[in-house]
N, C-alpha and C positions, 0 to 999 in steps of 0.2 A: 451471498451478496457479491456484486460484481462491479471490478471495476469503470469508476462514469468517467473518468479520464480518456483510460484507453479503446472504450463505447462511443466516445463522443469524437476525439481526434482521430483517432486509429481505425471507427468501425471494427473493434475487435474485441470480444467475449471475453475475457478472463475473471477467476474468479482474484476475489482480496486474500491476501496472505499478508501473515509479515516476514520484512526483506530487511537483507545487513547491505548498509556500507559501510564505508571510513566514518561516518557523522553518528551512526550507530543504528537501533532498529527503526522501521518506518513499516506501516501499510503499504502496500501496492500489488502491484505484477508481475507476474513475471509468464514468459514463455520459453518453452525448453529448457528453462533451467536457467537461463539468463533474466536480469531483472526488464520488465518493459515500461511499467508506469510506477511514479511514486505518485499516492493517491494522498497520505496523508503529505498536513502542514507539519505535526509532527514528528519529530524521533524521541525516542528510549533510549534508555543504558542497558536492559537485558531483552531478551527476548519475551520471558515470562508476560512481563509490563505491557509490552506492545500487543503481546497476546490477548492480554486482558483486556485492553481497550479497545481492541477490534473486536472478541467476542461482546463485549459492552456495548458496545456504538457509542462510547467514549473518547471522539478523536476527533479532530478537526481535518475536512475535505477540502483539499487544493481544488482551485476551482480552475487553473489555468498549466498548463506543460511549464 
């Protein structure tokens, strides 16, 4: 599955992973290594959790940057 944020504003392909910040794990993007779209509304406390939810399609999609 691919990012519809960064499809839609960006015109640009990425696939969904989950990503760290300071607020803790999230859905998104990234390119090069750096993050590019946060896709979900949500975050997590581990990784595991946001894993699951993205493997699930248990998560809620931001609709707007």
């Amino acid at each position: 599955m691919n990012g519809m944020l960064a499809k839609r504003f960006c015109k640009v392909t990425l696939p969904l992973q989950v990503c760290k910040s300071y607020a803790g794990f999230y859905i998104g993007t990234m390119e090069e290594g750096m993050p590019y779209s946060r896709e979900s509304v949500d975050y997590w406390e581990t990784h595991g959790l946001a894993q699951a939810a993205l493997d699930s399609g248990n998560w809620t999609q931001k609709m707007s940057l």
